[in-house]
ChimeraX commands (.cxc) that place a marker at each C-alpha (Angstrom):
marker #1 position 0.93,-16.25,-2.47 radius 0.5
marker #1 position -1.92,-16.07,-0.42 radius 0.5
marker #1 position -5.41,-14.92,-2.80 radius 0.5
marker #1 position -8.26,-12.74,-1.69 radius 0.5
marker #1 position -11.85,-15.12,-1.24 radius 0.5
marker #1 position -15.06,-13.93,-0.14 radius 0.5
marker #1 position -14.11,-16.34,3.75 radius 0.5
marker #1 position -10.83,-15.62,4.01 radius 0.5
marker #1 position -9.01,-11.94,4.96 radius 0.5
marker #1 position -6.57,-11.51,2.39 radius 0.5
marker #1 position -2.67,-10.85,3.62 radius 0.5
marker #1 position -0.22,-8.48,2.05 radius 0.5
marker #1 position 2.50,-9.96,0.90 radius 0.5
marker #1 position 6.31,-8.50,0.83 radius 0.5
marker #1 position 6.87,-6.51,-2.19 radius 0.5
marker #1 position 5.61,-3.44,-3.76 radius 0.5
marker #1 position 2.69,-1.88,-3.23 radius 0.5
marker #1 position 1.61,0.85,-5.80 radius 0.5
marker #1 position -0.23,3.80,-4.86 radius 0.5
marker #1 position -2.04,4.81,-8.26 radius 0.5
marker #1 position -3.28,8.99,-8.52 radius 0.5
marker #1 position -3.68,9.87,-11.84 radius 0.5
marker #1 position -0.81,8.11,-13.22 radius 0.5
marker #1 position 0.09,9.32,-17.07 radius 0.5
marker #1 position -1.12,6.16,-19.10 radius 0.5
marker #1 position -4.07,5.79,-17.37 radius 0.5
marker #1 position -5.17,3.83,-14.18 radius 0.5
marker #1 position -6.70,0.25,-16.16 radius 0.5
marker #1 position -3.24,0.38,-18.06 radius 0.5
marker #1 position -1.19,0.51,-14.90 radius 0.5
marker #1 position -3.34,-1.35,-12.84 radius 0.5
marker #1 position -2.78,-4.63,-15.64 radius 0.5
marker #1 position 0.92,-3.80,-15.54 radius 0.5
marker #1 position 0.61,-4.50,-11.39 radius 0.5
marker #1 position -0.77,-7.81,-12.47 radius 0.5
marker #1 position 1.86,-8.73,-15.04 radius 0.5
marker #1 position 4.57,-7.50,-12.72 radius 0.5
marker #1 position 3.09,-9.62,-10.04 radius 0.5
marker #1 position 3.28,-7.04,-7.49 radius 0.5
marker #1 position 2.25,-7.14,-3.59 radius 0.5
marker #1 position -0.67,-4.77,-3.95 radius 0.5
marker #1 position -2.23,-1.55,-6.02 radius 0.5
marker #1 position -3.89,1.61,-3.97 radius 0.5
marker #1 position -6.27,3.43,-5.34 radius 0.5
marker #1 position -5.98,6.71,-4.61 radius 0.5
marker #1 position -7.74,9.28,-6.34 radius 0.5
marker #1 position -9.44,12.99,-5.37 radius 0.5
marker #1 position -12.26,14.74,-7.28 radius 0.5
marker #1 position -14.01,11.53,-8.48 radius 0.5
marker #1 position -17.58,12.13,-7.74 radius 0.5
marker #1 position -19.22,8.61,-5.80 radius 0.5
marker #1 position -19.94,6.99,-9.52 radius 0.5
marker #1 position -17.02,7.80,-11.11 radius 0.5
marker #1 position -14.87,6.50,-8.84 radius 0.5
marker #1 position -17.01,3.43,-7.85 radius 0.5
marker #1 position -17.13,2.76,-12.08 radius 0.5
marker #1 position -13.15,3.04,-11.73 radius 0.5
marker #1 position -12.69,0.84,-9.30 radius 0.5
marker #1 position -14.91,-1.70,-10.34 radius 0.5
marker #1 position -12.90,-2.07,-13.28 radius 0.5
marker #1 position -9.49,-1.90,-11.50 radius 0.5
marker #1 position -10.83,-4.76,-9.34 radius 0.5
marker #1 position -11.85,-6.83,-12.29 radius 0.5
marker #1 position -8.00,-6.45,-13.31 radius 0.5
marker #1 position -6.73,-7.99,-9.87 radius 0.5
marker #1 position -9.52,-10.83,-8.92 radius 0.5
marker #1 position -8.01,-13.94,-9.03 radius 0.5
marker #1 position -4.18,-12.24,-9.36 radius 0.5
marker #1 position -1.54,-12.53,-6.24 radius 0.5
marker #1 position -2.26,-8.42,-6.45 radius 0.5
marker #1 position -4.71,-7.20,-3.70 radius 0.5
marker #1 position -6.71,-4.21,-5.02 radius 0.5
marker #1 position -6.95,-1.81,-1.87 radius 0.5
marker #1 position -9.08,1.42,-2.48 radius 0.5
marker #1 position -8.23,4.79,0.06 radius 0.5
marker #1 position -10.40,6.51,2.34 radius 0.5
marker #1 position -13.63,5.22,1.43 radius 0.5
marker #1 position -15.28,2.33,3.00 radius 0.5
marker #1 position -18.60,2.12,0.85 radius 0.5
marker #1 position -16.10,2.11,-2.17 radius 0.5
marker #1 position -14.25,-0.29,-1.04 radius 0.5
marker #1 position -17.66,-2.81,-0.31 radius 0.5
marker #1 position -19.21,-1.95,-3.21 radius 0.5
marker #1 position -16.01,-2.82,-5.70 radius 0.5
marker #1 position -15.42,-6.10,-3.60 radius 0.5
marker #1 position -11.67,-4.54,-3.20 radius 0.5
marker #1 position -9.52,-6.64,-1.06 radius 0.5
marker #1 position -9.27,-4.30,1.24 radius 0.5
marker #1 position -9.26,-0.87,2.77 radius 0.5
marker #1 position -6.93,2.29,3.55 radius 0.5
marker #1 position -7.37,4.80,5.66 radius 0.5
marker #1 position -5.45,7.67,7.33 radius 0.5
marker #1 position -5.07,9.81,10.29 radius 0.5
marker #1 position -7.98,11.99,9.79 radius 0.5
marker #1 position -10.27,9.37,8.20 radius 0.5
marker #1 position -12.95,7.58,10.17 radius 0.5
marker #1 position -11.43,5.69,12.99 radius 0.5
marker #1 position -9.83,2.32,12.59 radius 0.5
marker #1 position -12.25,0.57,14.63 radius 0.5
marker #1 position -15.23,2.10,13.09 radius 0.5
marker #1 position -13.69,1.52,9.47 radius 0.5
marker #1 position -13.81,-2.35,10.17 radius 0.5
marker #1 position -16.87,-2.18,11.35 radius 0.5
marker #1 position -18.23,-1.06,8.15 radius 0.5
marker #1 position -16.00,-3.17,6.07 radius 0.5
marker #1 position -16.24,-6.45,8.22 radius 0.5
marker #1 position -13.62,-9.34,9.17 radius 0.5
marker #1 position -13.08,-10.51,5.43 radius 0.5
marker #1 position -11.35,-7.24,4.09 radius 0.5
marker #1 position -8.04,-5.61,4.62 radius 0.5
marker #1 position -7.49,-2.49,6.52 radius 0.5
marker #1 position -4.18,-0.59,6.61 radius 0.5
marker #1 position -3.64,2.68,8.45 radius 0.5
marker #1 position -1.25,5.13,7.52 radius 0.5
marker #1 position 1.11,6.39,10.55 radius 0.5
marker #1 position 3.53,9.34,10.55 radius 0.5
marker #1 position 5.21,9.40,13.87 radius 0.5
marker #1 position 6.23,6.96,16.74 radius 0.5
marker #1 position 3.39,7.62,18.45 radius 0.5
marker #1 position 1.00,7.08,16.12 radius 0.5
marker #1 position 2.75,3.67,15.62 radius 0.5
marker #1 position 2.15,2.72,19.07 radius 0.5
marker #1 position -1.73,3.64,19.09 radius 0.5
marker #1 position -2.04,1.51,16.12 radius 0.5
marker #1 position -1.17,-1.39,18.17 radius 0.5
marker #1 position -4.55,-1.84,19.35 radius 0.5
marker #1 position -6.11,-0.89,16.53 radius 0.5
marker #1 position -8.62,-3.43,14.18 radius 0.5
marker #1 position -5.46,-3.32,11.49 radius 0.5
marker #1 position -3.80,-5.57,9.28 radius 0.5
marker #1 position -0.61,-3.09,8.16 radius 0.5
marker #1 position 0.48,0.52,8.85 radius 0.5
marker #1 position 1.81,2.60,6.23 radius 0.5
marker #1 position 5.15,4.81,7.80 radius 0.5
marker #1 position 6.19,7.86,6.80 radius 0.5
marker #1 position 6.77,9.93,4.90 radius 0.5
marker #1 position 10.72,8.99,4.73 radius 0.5
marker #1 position 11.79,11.44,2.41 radius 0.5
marker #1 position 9.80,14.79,1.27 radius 0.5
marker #1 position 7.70,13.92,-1.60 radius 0.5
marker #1 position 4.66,16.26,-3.74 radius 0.5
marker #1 position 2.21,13.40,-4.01 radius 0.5
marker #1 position -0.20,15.08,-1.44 radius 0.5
marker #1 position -0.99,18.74,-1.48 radius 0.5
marker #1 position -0.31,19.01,2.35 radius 0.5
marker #1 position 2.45,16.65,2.79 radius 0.5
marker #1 position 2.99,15.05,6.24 radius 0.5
marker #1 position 6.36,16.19,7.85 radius 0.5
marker #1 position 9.15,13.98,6.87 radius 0.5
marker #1 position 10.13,11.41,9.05 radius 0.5
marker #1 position 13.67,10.41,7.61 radius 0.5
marker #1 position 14.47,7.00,7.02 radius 0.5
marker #1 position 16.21,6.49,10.12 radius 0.5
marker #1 position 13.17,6.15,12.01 radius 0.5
marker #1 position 12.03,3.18,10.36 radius 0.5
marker #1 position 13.77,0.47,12.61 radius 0.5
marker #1 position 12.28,2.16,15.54 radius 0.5
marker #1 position 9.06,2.12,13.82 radius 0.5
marker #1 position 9.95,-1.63,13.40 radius 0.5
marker #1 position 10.66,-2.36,16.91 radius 0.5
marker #1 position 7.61,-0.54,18.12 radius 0.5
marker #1 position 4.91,-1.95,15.72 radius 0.5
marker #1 position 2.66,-5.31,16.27 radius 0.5
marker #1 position 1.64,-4.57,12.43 radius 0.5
marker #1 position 3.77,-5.11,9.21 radius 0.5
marker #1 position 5.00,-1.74,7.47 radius 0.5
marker #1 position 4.48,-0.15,4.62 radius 0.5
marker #1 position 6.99,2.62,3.87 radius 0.5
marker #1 position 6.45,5.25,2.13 radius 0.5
marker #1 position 7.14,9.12,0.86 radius 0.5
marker #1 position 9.85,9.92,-1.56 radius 0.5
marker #1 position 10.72,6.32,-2.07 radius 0.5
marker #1 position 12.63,5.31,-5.73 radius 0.5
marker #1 position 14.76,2.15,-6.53 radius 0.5
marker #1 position 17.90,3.54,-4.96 radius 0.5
marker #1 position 16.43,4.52,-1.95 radius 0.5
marker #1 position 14.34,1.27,-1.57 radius 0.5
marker #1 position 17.75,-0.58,-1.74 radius 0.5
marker #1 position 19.55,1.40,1.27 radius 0.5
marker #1 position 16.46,0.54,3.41 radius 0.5
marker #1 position 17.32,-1.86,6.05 radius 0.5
marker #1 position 14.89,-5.09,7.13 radius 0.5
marker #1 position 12.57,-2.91,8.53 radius 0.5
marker #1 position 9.88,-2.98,5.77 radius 0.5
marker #1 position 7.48,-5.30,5.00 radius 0.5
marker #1 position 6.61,-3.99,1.69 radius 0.5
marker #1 position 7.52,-1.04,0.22 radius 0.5
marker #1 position 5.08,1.79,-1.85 radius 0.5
marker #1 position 5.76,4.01,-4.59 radius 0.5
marker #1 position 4.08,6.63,-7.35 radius 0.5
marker #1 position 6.57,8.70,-8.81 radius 0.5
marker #1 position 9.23,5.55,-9.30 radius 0.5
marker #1 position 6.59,3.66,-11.47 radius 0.5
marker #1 position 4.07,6.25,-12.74 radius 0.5
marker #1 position 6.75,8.77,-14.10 radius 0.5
marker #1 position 8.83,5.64,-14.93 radius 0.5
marker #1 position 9.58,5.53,-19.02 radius 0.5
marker #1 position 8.59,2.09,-18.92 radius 0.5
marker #1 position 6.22,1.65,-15.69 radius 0.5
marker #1 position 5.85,-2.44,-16.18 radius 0.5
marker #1 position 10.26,-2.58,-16.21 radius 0.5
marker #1 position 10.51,-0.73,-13.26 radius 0.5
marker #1 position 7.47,-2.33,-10.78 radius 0.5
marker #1 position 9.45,-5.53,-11.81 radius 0.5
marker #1 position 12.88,-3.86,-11.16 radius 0.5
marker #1 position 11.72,-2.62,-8.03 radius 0.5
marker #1 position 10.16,-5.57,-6.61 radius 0.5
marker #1 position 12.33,-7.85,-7.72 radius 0.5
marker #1 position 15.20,-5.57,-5.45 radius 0.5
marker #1 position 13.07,-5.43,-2.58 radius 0.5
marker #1 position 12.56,-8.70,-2.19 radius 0.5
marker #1 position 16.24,-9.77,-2.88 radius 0.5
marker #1 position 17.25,-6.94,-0.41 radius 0.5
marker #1 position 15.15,-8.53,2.18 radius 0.5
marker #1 position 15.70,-12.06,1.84 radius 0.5
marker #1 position 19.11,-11.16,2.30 radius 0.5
marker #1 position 18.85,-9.62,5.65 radius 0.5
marker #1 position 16.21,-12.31,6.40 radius 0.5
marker #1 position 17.65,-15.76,5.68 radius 0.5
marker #1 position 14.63,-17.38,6.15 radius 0.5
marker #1 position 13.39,-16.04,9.50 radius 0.5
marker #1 position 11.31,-12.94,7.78 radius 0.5
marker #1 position 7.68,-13.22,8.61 radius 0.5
marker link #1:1,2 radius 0.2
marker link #1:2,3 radius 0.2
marker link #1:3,4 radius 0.2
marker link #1:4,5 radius 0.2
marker link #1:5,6 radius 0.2
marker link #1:6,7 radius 0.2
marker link #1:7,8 radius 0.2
marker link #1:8,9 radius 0.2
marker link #1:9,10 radius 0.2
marker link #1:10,11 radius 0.2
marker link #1:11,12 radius 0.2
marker link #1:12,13 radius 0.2
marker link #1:13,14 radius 0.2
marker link #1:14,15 radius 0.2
marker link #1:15,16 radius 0.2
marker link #1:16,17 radius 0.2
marker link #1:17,18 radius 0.2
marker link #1:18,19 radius 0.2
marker link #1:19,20 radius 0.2
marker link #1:20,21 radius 0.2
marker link #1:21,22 radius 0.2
marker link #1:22,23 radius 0.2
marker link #1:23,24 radius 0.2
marker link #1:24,25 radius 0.2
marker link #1:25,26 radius 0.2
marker link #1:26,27 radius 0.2
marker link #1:27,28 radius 0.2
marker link #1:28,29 radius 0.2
marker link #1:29,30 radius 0.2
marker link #1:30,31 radius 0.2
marker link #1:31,32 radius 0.2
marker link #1:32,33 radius 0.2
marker link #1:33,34 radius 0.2
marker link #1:34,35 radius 0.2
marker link #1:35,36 radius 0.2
marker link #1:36,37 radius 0.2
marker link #1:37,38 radius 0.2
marker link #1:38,39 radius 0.2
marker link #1:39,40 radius 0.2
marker link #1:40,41 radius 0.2
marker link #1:41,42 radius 0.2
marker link #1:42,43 radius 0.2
marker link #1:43,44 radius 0.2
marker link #1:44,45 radius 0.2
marker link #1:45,46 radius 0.2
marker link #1:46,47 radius 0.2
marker link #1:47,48 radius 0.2
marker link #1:48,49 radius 0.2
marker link #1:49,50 radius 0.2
marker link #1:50,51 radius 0.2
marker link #1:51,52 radius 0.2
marker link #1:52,53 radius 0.2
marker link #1:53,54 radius 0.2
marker link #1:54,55 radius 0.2
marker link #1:55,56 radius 0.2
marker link #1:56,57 radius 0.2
marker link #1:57,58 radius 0.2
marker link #1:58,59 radius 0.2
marker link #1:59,60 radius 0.2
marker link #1:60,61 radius 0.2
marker link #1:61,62 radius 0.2
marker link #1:62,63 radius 0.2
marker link #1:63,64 radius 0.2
marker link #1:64,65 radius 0.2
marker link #1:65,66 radius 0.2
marker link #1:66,67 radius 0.2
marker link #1:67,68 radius 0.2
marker link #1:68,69 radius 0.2
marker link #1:69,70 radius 0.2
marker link #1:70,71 radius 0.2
marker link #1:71,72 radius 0.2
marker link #1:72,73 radius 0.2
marker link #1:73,74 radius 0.2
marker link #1:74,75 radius 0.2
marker link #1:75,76 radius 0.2
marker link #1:76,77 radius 0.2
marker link #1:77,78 radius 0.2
marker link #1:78,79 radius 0.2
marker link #1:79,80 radius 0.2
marker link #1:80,81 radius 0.2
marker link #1:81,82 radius 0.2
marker link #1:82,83 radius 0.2
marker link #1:83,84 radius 0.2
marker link #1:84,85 radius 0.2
marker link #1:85,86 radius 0.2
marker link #1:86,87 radius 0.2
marker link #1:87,88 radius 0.2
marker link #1:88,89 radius 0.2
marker link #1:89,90 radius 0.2
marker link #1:90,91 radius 0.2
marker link #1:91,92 radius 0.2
marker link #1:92,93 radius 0.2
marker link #1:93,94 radius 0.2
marker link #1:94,95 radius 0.2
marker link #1:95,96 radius 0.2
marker link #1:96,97 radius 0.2
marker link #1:97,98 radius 0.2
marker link #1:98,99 radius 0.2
marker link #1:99,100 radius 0.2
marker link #1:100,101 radius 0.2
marker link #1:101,102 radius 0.2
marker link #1:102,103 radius 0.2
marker link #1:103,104 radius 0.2
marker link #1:104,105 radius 0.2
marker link #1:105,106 radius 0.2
marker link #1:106,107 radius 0.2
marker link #1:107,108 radius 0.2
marker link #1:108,109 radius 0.2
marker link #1:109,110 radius 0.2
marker link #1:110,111 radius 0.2
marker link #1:111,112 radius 0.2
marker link #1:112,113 radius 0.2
marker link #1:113,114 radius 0.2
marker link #1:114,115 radius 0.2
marker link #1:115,116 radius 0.2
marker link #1:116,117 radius 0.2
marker link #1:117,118 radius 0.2
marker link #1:118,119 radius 0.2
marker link #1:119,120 radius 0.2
marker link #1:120,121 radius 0.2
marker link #1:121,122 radius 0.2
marker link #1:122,123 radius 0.2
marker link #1:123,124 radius 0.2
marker link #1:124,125 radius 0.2
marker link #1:125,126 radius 0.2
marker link #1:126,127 radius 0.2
marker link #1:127,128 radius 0.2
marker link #1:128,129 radius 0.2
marker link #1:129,130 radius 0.2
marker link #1:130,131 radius 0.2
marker link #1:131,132 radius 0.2
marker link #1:132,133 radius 0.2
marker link #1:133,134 radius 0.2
marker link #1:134,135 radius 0.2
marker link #1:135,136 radius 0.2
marker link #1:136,137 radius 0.2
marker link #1:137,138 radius 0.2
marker link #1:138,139 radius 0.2
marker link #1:139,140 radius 0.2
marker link #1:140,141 radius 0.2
marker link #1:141,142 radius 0.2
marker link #1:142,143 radius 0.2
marker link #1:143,144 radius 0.2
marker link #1:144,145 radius 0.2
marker link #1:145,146 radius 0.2
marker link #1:146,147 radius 0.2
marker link #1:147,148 radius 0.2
marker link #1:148,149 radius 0.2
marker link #1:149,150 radius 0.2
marker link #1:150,151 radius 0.2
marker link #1:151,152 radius 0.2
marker link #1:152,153 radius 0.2
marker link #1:153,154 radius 0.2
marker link #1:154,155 radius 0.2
marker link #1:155,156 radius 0.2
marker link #1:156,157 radius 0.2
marker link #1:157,158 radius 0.2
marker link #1:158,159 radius 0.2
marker link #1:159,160 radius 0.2
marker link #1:160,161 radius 0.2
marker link #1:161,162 radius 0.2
marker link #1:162,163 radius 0.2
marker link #1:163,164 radius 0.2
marker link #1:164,165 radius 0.2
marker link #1:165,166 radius 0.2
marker link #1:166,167 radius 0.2
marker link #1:167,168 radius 0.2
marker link #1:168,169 radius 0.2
marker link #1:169,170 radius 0.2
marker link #1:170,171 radius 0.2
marker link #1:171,172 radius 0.2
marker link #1:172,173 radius 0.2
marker link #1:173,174 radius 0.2
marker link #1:174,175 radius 0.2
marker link #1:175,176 radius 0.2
marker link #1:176,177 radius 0.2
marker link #1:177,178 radius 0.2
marker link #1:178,179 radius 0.2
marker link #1:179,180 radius 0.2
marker link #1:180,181 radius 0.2
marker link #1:181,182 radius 0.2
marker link #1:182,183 radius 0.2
marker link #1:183,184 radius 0.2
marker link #1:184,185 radius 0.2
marker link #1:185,186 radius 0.2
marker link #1:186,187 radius 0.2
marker link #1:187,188 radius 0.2
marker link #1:188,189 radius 0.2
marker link #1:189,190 radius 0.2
marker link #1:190,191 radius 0.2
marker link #1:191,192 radius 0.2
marker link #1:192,193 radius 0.2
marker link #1:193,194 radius 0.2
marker link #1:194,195 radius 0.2
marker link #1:195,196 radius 0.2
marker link #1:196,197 radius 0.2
marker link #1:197,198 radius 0.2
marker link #1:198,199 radius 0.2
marker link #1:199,200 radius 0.2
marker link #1:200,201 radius 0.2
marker link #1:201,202 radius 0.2
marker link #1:202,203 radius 0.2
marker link #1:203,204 radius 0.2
marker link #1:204,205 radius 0.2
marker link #1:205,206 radius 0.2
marker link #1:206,207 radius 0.2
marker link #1:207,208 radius 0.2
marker link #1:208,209 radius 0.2
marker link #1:209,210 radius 0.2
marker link #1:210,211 radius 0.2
marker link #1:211,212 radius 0.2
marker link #1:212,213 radius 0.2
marker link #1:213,214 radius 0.2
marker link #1:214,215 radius 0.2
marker link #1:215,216 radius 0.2
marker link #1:216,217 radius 0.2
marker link #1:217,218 radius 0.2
marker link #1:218,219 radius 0.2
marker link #1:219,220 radius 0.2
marker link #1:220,221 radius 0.2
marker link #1:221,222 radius 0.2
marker link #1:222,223 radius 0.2
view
């Protein structure tokens, strides 16, 4: 796997990709399960921090992943995302723009852009990006004002129409993740692994399916 260096724009690898918002044992305690589990990447995403707290936060959630295969990715928030040396940056529809949010962040950092329509998909082709998210494919409560649901159907088409590797996302859970054709470079969850009985089991469970799931359909010709 390919590591994050202060010359070198990290790349997202296939896998899982954690979105962490105020998981039940605690973010640090997750965050080193990521590591252990050797997952793709973790997301911070988090609302009500004040600037300090949540620059303190991720801080420490970035000393968890240096040196790991696990990018540390922080949401929305560019000066965050400098200032904690994360390996990159997420953004969404109604953040700052994509070409504005590398400007800020520079050529050395990730930046992933959430999508939640065909269209959307499209524009991001000529956007400053390194991966879209898509979706959400099935209804999920992780955001108070949840996107409409795209179903999961749309993914290939998503696929076919995207220059970018995927995320998906929304409503996603081991069973579901399974069903999901080659469509995906990674996959993200919150539910399946925060709310899990025993989080560190099931990020392994679940990447360990992805990735069998894919190199299945792949055979060696995956990207």
């Amino acid at each position: 796997m390919i590591m994050s260096t202060s010359k070198t724009r990290p790349q997202l690898q296939r896998g899982l990709y954690l979105v962490m918002t105020k998981p039940h044992i605690g973010y640090e305690r997750l965050c080193a399960y990521a590591v252990e589990a050797g997952i793709a990447a973790v997301q911070l995403r988090t609302k009500g921090h004040d600037d300090h707290d949540y620059l303190a936060l991720a801080r420490r959630l970035r000393s968890l992943t240096k040196g790991s295969s696990t990018l540390f990715i922080v949401n929305d928030s560019p000066d965050i995302a400098i200032e904690s040396d994360a390996d990159g940056l997420h953004i969404g529809q109604e953040d700052i723009s994509a070409i504005e949010a590398r400007k800020m962040i520079g050529h050395h950092k990730l930046l992933g852009l959430s999508t939640h329509n065909l269209e959307q998909v499209k524009t991001a082709n000529d956007a400053p990006v390194d991966y879209i998210g898509f979706g959400p494919l099935y209804l999920t409560n992780s955001k108070v004002r949840p996107d409409p649901v795209v179903g999961p159907e749309l993914l290939e088409a998503a696929y076919r129409s995207s220059l970018h590797p995927i995320v998906a996302i929304g409503g996603l859970d081991l069973e579901r993740i399974q069903q999901l054709g080659p469509y995906a470079h990674s996959v993200a969850v919150i539910r399946a692994v925060s709310e899990a009985a025993d989080p560190l089991a099931a990020m392994r469970e679940i990447q360990a399916a992805f990735l069998k799931k894919q190199g299945s359909h792949c055979e060696g010709s995956c990207n």
